[in-house]
NUDREN-738302 format. One line per field, with one value per residue: residue number from 1; residue in one letter; x, y, z of N, C-alpha, C in turn. Coordinates in steps of 0.2 Angstrom, whole numbers, plus 5000, padded with zeros to 4 digits. Layout:
// residues N
k c(NUM|...)
r c(a|...)
n.east c(X|...)
n.north c(Y|...)
n.up c(Z|...)
ca.east c(X|...)
ca.north c(Y|...)
ca.up c(Z|...)
c.east c(X|...)
c.north c(Y|...)
c.up c(Z|...)
END
This chain:
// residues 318
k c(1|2|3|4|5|6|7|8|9|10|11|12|13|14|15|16|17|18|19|20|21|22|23|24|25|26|27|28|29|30|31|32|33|34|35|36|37|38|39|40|41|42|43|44|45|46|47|48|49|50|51|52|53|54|55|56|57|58|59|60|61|62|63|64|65|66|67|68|69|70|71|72|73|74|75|76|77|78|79|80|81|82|83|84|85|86|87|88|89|90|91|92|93|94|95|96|97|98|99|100|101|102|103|104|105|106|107|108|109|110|111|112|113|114|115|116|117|118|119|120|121|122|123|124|125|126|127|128|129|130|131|132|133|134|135|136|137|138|139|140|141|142|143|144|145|146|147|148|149|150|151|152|153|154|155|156|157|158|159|160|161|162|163|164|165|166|167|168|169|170|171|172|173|174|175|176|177|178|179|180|181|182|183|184|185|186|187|188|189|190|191|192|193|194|195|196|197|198|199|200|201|202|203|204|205|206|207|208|209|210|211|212|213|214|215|216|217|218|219|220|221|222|223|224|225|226|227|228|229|230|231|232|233|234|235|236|237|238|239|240|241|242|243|244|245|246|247|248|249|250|251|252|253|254|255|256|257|258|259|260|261|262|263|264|265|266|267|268|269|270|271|272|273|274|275|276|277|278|279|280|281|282|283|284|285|286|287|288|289|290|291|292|293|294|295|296|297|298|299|300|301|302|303|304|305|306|307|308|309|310|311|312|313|314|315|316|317|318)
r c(x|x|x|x|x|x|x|x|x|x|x|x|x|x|x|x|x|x|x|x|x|x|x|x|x|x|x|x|x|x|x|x|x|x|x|x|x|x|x|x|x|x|x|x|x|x|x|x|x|x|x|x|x|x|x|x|x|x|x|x|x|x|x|x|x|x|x|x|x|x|x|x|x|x|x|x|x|x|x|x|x|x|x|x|x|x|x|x|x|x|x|x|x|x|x|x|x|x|x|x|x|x|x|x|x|x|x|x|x|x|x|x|x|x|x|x|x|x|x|x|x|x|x|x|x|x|x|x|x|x|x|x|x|x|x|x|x|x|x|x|x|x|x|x|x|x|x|x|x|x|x|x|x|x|x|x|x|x|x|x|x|x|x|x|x|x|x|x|x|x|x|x|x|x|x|x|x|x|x|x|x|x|x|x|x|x|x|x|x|x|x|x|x|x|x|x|x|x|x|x|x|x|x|x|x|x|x|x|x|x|x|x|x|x|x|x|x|x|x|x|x|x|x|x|x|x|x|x|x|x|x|x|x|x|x|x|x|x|x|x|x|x|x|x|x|x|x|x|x|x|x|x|x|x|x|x|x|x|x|x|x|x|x|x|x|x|x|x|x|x|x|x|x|x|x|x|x|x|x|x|x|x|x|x|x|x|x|x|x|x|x|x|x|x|x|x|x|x|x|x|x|x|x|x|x|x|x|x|x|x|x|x|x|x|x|x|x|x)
n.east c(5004|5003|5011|5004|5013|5020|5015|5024|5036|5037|5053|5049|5040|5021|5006|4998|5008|5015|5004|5005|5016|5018|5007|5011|5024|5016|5012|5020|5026|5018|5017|5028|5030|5021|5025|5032|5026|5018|5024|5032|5020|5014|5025|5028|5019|5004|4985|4981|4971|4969|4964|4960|4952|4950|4957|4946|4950|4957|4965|4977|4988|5005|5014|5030|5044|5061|5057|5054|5058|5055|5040|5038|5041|5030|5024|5025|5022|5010|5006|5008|5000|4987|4987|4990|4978|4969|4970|4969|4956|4947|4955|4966|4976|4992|5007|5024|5042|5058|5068|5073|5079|5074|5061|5063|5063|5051|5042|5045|5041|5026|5020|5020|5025|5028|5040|5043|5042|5036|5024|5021|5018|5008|4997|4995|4994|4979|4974|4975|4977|4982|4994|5001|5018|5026|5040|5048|5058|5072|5085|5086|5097|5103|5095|5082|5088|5085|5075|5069|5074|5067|5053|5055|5056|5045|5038|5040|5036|5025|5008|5008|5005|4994|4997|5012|5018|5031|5036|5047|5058|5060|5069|5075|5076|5082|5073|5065|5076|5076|5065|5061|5072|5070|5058|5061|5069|5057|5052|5055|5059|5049|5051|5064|5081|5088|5102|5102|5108|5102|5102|5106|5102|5105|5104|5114|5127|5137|5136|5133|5121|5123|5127|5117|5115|5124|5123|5111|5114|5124|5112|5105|5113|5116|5102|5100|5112|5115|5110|5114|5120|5123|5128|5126|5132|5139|5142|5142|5150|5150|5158|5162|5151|5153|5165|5160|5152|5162|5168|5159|5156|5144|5134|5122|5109|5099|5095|5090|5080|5085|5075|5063|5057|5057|5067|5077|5089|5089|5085|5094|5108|5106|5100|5105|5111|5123|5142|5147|5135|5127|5122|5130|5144|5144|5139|5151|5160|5154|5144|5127|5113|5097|5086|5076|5063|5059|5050|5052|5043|5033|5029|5017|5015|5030|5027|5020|5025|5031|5020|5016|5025|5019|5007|5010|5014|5001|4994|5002|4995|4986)
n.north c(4994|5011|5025|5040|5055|5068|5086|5097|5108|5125|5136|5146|5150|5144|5154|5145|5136|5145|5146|5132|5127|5138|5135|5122|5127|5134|5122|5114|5123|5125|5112|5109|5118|5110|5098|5093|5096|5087|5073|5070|5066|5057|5048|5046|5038|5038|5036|5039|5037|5039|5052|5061|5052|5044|5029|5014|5010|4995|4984|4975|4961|4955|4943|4937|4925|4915|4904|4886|4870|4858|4846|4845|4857|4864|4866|4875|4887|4885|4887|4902|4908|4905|4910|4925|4927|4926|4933|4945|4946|4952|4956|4955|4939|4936|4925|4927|4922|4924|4917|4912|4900|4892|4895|4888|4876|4872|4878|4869|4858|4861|4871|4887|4901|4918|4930|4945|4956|4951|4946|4958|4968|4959|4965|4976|4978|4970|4980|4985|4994|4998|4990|4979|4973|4957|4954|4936|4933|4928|4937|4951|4952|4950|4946|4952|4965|4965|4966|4975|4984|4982|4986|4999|5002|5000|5011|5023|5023|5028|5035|5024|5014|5019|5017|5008|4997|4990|4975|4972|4958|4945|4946|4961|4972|4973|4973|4961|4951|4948|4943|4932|4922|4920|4913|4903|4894|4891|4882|4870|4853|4843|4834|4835|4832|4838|4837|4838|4848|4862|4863|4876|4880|4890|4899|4909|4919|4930|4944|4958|4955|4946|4947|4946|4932|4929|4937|4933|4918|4923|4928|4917|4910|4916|4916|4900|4887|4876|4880|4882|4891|4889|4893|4887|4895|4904|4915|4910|4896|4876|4869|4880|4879|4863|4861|4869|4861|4852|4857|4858|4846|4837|4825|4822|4830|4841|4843|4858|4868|4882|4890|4898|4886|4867|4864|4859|4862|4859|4844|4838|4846|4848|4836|4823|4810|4809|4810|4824|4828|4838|4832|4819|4824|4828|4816|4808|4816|4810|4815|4810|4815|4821|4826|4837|4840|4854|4871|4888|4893|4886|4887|4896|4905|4911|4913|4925|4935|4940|4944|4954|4964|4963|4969|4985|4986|4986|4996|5008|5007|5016)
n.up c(5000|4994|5004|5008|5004|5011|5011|5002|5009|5017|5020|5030|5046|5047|5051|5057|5063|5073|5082|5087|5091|5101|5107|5112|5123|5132|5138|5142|5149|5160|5164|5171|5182|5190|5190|5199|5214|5209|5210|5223|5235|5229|5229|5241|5244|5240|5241|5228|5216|5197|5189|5199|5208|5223|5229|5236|5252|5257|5266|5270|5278|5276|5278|5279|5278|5279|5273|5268|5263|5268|5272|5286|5290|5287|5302|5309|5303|5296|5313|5315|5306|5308|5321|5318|5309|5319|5327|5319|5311|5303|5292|5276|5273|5269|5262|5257|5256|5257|5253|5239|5234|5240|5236|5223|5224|5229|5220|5208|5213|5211|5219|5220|5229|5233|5229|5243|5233|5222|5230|5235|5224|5217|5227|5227|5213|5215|5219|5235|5247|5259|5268|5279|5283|5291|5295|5299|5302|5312|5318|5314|5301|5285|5276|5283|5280|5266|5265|5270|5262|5249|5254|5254|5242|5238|5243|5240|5222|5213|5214|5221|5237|5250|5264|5271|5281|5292|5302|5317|5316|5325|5337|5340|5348|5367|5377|5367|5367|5381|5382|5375|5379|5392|5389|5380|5390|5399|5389|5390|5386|5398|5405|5406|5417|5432|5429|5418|5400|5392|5374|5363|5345|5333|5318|5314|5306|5296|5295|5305|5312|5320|5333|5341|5343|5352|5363|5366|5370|5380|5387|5390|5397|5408|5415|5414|5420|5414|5401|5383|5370|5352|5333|5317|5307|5313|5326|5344|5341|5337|5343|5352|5362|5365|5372|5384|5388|5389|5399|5412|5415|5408|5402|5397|5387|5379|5363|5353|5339|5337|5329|5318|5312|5312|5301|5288|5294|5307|5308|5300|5301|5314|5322|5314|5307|5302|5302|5306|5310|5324|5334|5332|5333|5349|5353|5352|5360|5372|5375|5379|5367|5365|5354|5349|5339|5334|5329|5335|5331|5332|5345|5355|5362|5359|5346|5349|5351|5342|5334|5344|5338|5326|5328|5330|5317|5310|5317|5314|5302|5299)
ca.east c(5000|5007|5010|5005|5018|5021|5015|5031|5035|5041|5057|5044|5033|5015|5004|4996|5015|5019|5001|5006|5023|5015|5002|5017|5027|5013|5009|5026|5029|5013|5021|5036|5025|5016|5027|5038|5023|5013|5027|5031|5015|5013|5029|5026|5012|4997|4982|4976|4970|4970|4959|4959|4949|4954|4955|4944|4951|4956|4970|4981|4993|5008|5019|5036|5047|5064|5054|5055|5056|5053|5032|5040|5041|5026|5016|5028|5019|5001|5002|5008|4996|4981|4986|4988|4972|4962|4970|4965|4950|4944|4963|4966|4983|4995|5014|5031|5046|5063|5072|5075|5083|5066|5053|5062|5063|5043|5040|5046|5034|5021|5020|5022|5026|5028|5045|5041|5042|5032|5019|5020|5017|5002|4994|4997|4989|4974|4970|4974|4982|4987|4999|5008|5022|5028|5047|5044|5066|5074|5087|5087|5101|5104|5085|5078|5090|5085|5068|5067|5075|5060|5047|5057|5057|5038|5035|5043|5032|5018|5003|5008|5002|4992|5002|5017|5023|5037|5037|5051|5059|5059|5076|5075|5078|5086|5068|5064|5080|5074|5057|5063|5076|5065|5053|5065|5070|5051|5048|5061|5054|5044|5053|5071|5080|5094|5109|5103|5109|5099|5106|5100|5106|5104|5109|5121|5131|5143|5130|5132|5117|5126|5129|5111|5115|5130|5119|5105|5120|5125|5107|5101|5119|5114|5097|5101|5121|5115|5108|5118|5118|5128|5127|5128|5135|5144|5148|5146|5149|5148|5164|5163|5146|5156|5170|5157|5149|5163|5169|5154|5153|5138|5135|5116|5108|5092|5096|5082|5082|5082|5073|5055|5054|5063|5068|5084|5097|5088|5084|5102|5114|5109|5099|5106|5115|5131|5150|5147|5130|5129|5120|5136|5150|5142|5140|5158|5162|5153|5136|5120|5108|5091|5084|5068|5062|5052|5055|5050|5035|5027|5027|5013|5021|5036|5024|5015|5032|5031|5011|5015|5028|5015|4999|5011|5014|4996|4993|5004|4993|4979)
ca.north c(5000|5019|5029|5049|5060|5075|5090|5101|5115|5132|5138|5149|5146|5148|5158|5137|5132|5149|5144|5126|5130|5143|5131|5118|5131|5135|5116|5110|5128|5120|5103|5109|5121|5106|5092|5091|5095|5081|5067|5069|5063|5048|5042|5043|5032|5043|5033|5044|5035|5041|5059|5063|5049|5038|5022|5013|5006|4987|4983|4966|4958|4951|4939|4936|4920|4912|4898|4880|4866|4852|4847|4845|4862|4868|4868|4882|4892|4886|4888|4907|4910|4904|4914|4930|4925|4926|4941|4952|4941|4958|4958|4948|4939|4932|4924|4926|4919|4927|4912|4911|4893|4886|4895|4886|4869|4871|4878|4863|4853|4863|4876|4892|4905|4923|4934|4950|4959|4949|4948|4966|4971|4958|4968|4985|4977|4971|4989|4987|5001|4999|4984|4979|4969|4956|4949|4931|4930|4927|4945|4960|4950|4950|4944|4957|4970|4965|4966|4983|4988|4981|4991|5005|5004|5000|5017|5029|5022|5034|5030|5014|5011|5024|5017|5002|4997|4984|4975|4970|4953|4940|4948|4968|4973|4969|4969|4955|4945|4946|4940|4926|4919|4918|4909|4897|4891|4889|4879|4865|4847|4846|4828|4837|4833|4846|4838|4839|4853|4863|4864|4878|4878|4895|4900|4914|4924|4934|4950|4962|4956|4939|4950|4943|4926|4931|4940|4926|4914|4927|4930|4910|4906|4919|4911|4892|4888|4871|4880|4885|4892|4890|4892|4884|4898|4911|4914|4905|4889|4871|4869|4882|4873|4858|4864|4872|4855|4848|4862|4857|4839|4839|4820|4823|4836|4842|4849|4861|4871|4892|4894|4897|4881|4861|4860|4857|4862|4854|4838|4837|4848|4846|4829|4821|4804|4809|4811|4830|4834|4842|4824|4814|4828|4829|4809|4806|4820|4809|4818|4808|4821|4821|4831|4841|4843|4857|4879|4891|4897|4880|4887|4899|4910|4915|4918|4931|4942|4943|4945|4960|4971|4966|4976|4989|4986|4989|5001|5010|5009|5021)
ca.up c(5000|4994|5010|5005|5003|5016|5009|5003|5016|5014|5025|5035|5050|5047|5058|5061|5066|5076|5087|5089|5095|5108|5114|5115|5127|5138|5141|5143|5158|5167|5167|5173|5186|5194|5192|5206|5220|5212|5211|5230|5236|5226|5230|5248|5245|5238|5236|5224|5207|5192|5186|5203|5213|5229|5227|5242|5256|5258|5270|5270|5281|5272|5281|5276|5281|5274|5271|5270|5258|5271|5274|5291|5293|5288|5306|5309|5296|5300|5319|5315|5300|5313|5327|5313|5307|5323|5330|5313|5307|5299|5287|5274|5275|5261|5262|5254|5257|5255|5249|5232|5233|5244|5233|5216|5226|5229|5212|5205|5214|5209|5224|5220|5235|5228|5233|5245|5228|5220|5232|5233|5216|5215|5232|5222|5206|5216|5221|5242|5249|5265|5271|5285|5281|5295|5296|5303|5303|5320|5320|5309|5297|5278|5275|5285|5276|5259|5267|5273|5254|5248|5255|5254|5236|5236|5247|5233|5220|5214|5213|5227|5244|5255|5269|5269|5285|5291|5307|5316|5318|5333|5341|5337|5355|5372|5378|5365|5368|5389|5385|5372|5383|5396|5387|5380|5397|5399|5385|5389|5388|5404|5409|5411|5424|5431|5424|5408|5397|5385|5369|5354|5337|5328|5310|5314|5300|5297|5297|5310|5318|5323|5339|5345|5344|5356|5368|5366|5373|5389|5394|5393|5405|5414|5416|5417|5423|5409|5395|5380|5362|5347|5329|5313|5301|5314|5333|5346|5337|5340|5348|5358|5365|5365|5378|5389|5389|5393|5405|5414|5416|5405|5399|5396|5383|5375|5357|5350|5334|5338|5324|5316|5309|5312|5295|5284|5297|5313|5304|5298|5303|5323|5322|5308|5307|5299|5307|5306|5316|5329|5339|5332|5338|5355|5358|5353|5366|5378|5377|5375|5365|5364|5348|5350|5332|5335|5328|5340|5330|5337|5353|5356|5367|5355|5342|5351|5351|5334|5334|5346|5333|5320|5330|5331|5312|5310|5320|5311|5294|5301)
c.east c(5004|5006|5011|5012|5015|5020|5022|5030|5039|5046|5056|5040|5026|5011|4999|5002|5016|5011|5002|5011|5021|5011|5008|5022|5023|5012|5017|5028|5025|5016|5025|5034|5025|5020|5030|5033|5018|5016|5027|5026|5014|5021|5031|5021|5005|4991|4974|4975|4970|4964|4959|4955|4952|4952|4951|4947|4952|4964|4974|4988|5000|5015|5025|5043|5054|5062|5058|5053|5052|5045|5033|5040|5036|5020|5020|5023|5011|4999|5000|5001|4988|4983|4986|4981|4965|4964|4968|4961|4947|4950|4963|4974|4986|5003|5017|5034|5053|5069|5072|5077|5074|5062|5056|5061|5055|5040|5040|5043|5028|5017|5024|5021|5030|5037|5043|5040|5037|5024|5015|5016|5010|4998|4991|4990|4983|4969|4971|4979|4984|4989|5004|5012|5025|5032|5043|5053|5064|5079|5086|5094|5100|5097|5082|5081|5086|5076|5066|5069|5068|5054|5049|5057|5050|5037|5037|5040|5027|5015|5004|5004|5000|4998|5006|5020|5025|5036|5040|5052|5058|5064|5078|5078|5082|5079|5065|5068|5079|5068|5060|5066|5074|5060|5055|5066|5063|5047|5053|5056|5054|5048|5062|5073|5086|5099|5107|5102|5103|5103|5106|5102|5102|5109|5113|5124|5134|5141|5131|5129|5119|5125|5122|5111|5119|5126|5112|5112|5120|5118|5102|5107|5117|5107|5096|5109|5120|5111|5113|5116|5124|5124|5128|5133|5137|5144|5143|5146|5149|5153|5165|5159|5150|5161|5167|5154|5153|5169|5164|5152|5150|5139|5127|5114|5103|5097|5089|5084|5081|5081|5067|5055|5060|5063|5075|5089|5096|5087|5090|5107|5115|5106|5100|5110|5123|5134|5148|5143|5131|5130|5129|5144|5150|5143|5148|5161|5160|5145|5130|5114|5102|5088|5077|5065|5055|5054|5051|5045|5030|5026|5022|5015|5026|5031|5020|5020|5031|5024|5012|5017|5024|5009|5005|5013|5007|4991|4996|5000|4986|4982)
c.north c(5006|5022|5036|5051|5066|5078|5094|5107|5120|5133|5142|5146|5148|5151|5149|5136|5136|5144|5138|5127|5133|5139|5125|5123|5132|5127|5113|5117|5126|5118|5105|5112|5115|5099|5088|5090|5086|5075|5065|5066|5057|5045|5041|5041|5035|5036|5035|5040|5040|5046|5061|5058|5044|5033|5019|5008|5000|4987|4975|4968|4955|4947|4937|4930|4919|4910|4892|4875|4858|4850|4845|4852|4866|4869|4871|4886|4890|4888|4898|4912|4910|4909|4922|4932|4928|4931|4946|4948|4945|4959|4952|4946|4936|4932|4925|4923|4922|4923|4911|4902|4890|4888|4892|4879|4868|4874|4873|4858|4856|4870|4882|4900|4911|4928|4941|4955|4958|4949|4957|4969|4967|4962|4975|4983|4976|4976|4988|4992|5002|4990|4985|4973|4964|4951|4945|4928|4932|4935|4946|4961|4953|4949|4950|4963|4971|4964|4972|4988|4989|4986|4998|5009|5005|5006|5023|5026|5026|5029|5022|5014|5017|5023|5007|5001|4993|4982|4971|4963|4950|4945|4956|4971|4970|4968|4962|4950|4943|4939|4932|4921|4916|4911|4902|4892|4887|4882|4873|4860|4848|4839|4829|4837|4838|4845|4837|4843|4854|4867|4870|4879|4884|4896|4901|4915|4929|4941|4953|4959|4951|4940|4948|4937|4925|4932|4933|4921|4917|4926|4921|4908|4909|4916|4904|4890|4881|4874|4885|4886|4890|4889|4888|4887|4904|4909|4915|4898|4882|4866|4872|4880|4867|4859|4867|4866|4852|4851|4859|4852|4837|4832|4820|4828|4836|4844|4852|4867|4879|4895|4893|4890|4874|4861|4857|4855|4857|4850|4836|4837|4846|4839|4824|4814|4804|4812|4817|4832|4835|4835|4820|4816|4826|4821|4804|4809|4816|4811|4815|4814|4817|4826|4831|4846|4849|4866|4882|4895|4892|4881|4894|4907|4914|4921|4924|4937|4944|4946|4953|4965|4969|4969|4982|4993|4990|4992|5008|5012|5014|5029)
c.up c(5000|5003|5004|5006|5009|5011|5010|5008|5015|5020|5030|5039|5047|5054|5062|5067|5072|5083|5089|5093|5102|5111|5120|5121|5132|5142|5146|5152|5161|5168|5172|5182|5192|5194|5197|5213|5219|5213|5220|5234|5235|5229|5237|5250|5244|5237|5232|5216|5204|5192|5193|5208|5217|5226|5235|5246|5257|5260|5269|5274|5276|5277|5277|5280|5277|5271|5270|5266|5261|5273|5282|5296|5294|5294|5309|5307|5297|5306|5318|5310|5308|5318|5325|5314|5313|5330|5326|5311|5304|5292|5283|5277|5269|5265|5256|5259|5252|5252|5243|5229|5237|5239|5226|5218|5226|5221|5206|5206|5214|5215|5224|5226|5231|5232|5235|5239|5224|5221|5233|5229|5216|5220|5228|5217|5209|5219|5233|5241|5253|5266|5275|5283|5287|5295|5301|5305|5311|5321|5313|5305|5289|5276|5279|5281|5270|5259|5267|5264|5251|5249|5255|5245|5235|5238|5242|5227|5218|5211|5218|5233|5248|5259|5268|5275|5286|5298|5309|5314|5325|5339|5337|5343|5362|5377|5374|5368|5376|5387|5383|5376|5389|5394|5385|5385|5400|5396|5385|5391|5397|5407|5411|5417|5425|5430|5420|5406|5393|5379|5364|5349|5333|5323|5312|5309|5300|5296|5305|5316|5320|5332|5345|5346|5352|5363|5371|5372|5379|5392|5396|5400|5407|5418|5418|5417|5416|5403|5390|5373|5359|5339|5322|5307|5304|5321|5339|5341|5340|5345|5352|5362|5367|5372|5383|5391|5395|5400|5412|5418|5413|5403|5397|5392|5379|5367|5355|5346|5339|5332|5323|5315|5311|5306|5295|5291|5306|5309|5304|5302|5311|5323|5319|5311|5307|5304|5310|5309|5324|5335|5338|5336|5343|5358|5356|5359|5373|5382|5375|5374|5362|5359|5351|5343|5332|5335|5334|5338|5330|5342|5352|5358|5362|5349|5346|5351|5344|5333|5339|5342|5326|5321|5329|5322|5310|5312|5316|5302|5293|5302)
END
């Protein structure tokens, strides 16, 4: 098919061109006028929809875990969803999972779990406009950093979220790590006798926030003269547990994950079979251990710490 030819044009403007040009100039010194007061807004979360009207009110919860490949772990994740669930019975709620590595192991079994971002974006797309976000990590690590990015990106945004709040993890304060620590001690099998140590086995990393794992450590010895931490991936480690053991005397000993959920690393790394776990160390050293396959979002109690920095999560979205 011919395309017309442009009509030829003279090396003058016409008095058409001179008013197009002039309208073009006035539109463009508005824009310029109004553009900067109205970005600001949106991207501190306006929820002004498009021509000028709100968009209406619908609030959600959004829970955010490492997560977990093991079907072992999931009554972590259901006890906390239910206790959510029937403290805001008016909010909806929806999960992520900041793993990367778990959410492709479950994708491939046909279990799709969305990444904070992901999940995100679809909240957005479904038109809510307020959310509270609630870290379900143990400290204020690499996963919570790459958390706080997250919504910080979400919150600049225009056109995003009325309001986007975050709320902590487990171990943010030295109030929490009192309460926790406390609670732990609380929650030790009920048929202990008082030589037998209790063990805990937290990740731990090379993250700054390691420095809680530490303190977690100081404030259980300080609470039971037999109870101990160590970590799998930072400091204190299993050796040094190991040597206070056998500082001790200690021939007896519970193990129990210090984490949300018994998965991979309790399964394995602390109750495992092989040379390397924590069980097999320890009873070469002399120590008969008893695993306690169970995270510490099965216990009622702990969850409610987290259940408290998410009301103030959404408290914050009023």
């Amino acid at each position: 098919m011919n395309t017309p030819s442009a009509a030829p044009r003279s090396g003058f403007l016409s008095v058409l061109d001179l008013r197009r040009l002039l309208r073009l100039a006035l539109l463009l010194a508005l824009a310029s006028a109004v553009a900067i007061p109205l970005i600001v807004p949106l991207a501190a979360g306006s929820a002004q929809a498009g021509h000028g009207a709100a968009k209406a009110e619908k609030s959600c919860i959004l829970l955010v875990a490492f997560g977990s490949s093991m079907d072992e772990a999931q009554a972590s994740f259901d006890n906390i969803d239910r206790k959510v669930r029937a403290a805001f019975p008016d909010t909806d709620v929806r999960w992520a999972y900041t793993s990367r590595i778990i959410r492709k192991k479950l994708a491939a079994r046909g279990r799709v779990i969305p990444s904070p971002a992901e999940a995100l974006a679809t909240l957005l797309d479904e038109g809510y406009t307020r959310v509270a976000v609630q870290s379900l990590h143990t400290i204020p690590g690499q996963e919570y950093g790459d958390l706080e990015r997250t919504i910080e990106a979400f919150r600049r945004m225009p056109e995003g979220f009325a309001r986007l709040t975050l709320g902590r993890p487990l171990l943010s304060s030295t109030e929490d790590l009192e309460r926790v620590a406390d609670l732990l001690i609380t929650l030790a099998p009920k048929q202990r006798k008082a030589e037998q140590a209790l063990v805990f086995m937290g990740h731990g990393t090379e993250h700054p926030a390691n420095v809680y794992y530490e303190a977690m450590a100081a404030r259980l010895a300080h609470l039971d003269g037999r109870a101990f931490l160590g970590t799998v991936e930072g400091y204190p480690t299993l050796e040094d547990v190991a040597r206070q053991l056998d500082a001790a005397k200690i021939k007896q000993a519970y193990l129990l994950p210090f984490m949300s959920v018994a998965g991979d690393h309790a399964r394995n790394d602390m109750a495992g079979d092989e040379d390397d776990s924590w069980k097999s160390v320890l009873t070469k050293r002399g120590v008969a251990c008893t695993p306690v396959l169970k995270g510490t979002a099965e216990y009622d109690a702990v969850v409610d710490v987290w259940l408290d920095h998410l009301s103030v999560a959404v408290e914050a979205l009023r």
